[in-house]
Residue, then its C-alpha position, 0 to 999 in steps of 0.5 A: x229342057x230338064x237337067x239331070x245331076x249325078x251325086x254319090x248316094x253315100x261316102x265321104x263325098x256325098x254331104x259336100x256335094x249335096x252342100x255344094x248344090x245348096x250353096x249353088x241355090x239347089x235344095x234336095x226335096x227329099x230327106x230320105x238318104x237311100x232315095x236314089x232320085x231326088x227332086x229339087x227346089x227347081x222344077x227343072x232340075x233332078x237329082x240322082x243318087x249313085x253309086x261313085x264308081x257308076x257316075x262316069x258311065x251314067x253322064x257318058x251315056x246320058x242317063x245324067x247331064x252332069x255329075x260329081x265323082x273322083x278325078x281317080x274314078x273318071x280316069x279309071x273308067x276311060x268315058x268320054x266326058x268333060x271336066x267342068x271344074x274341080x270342087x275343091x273336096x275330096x282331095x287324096x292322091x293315087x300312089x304305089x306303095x310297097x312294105x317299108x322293108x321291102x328295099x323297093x325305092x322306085x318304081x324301077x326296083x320293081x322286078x318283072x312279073x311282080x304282082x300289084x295288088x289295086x282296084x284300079x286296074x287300068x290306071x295301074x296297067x297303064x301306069x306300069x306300061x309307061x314305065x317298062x314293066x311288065x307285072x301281074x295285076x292282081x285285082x281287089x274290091x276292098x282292103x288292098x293295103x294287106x296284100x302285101x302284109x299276107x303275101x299276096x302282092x309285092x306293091x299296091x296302087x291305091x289311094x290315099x289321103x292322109x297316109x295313116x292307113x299305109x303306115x298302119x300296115x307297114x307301107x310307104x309311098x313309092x310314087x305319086x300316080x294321080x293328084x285327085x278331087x271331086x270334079x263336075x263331069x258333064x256329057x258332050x250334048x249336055x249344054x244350054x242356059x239352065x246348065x250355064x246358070x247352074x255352073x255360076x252358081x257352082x263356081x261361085x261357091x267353090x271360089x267363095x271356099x278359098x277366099x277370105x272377107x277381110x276387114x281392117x282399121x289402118x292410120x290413114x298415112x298407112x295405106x301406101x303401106x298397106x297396099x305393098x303388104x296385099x300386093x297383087x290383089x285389086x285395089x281394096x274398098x278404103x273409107x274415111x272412119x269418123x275418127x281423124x287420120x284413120x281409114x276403113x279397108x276391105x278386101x277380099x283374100x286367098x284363105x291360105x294367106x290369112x294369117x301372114x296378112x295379118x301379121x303384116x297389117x299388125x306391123x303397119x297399125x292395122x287393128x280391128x281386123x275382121x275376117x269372115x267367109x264368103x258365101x259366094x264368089x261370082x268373077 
């Protein structure tokens, strides 16, 4: 069995993908970024470039096994296709907006026969429906943040990762429509022992991501201490050091709590703290 893989072929998204499938053990043969398919370091596995928008009908519909796209973009086009995994790249999130002066504080200060600016179309009808109202979705390809500035449109739906684009323009945020990330889609028939070594090598990647190696040097009489400060986590590695009444630990830790941790192994005599990435992460 062959597996074909969906990737974007250009965006913010590409590099971590294509990163993501090299740290999974897939290396793309060819260095060409406009080469639309790609052969792999594995015979058995292909890679095709496309366009983001187009990867949910490609896996629905079989031309790809799996691919990598938005959530928000999966969600938009409505296929039917599964979830893997998120990927822990691409974060931004869906929202309604609207000018700052506008007076429109919720989605309920909207009036009837409002016009809402998106590239999303389906995900802002639906949106608007589930709230009881009843407005003019004016579709737009590119720039949707001006409509509101020339007129165009009273609100927008778009996405937004950090917001400066929005208050560039005089908008702020109404509401928060969809939370989304790159995800792993995957087609019904798509299974077997290829597609299941692929998905570990996957996982083990984006797990590695968001852990830490944590390394230690602790007074020995410390470690009922230590154990208190690292609380939840598996029992750590503990070596006796050369030196007497001292002991080694190793760890491995949630990335975002680094920094406490080390505070706290610093309260309790911890020194010569070593942290380093993870390449891969298999649970």
């Amino acid at each position: 069995m062959k597996l074909r893989i969906a990737i974007p072929n250009k965006g913010r998204m590409r590099e971590p993908a294509i990163e993501l499938l090299k740290g999974a053990g897939l290396k793309l043969n060819s260095g060409d970024d406009k080469a639309l398919f790609i052969k792999t370091n594995n015979p058995d596995v292909d890679v095709i470039a496309a366009r983001v928008e187009d990867i949910p009908e490609f896996v629905e519909d079989g031309a790809a096994d799996i691919g990598i796209a938005g959530r928000d973009v999966v969600e938009e086009r409505g296929v039917k296709v599964k979830e893997l995994m998120p990927l822990n790249f691409g974060q931004c999130s869906l929202v309604l907006a609207a000018k700052e002066d506008s007076g429109i504080k919720s989605v309920n200060d909207i009036k009837d026969g409002s016009r809402v600016a998106t590239k999303f179309v389906n995900l802002a009808r639906e949106y608007f429906k589930k709230n009881g109202k009843k407005v003019e979705i004016v579709e737009l390809s590119g720039a949707v943040e001006i409509a509101p500035v020339i007129g165009l449109a009273e609100v927008i739906v778009d996405l937004t990762s950090t917001g400066s684009t929005l208050k560039t323009h005089g908008l702020v945020v109404i509401d928060t429509i969809l939370e989304s990330q790159a995800v792993l889609i995957a087609n019904s028939k798509c299974a077997g022992e290829l597609l299941d070594d692929l998905l570990l090598g996957i996982q083990g990647v984006v797990s590695a991501e968001k852990k830490k190696y944590l390394m230690v040097n602790l007074p020995e009489d410390r470690l009922a201490d230590m154990e208190k400060v690292c609380k939840g986590m598996l029992s750590p590695t503990v070596t006796k050091l050369d030196k007497a009444g001292w002991i080694a630990a190793q760890m491995v830790v949630d990335g975002k709590e680094i920094f406490g941790l080390i505070k706290a192994l610093k309260k309790i005599g911890g020194r010569d703290i070593l942290v380093l990435p993870i390449e891969r992460l298999v649970k």
